[in-house]
N, C-alpha and C positions, 0 to 999 in steps of 0.2 A: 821124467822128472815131474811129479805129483810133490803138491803141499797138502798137507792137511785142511779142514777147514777151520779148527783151531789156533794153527800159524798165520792162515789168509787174515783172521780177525784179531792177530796179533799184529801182524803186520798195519793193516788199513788203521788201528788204532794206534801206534805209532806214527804213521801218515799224518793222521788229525791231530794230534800231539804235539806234532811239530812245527805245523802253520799255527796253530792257536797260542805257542811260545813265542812265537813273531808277532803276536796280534794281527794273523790274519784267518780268516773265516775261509776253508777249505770248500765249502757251498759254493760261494761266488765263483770259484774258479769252476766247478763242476756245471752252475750255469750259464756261465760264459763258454766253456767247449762247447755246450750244448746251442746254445746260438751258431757259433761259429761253424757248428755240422749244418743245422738248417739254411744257412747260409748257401753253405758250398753244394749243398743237397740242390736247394733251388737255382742253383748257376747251370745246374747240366739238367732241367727241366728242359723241354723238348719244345713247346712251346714260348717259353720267352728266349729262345735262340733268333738271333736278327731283329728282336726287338728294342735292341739297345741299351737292354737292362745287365750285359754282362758285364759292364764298366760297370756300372752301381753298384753291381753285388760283389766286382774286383777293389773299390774304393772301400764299401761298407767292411769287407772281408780284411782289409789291413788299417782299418782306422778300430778295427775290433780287437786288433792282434794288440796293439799299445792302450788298452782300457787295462790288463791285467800289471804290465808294469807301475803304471802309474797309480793304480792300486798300492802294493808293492811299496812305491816310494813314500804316497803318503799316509798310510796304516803300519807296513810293517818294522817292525824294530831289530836292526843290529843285521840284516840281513837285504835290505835294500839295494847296496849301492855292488855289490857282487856279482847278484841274482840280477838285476839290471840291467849290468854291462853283458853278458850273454844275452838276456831276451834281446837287446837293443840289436848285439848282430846277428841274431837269429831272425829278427824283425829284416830287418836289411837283407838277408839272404833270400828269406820268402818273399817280402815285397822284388826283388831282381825276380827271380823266377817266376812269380804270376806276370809280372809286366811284360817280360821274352813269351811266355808263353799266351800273353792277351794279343800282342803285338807282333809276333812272329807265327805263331801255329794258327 
């Protein structure tokens, strides 16, 4: 299953379309993933292992996951309080699972 690159650039621009309908700027969310990979990238650095810094970068890592909703609630329109209630228990599902796995493995 191949797309064109015609459809890929129909598609992504429908994507951008659609957050810009909400008044929200589709960037921010793109640099926010991208924080959040450097994040997790530098948690399994080999070096700051036992240096105490994996709490930091497990707190920094879930206090980064609730910058995008609140985004969200206070830029976007008519789409907020939806899209919200999912990040919120998706929030809650990752925050349990980093926590078991900070605290348990």
């Amino acid at each position: 299953m191949t797309i064109s690159i015609a459809e890929a650039k129909r598609l992504l621009g429908r994507a951008f379309g659609y957050s810009q309908a909400h008044n929200l700027n589709p960037r921010f969310f793109l640099g926010l993933s991208l924080v959040g990979a450097v994040i997790h990238l530098l948690y399994y650095l080999p070096w700051l292992k036992g240096s105490g810094a994996e709490l930091g970068f497990l707190v920094a890592l879930r206090a980064l996951a609730m910058v995008g909703p609140l985004y969200i609630l206070l830029r976007g329109k008519g789409i907020a309080p939806a899209f919200n209630l999912s990040l919120l228990v998706s929030w809650s599902v990752g925050t349990a699972w980093h926590v078991c796995y900070f605290v348990y493995l």
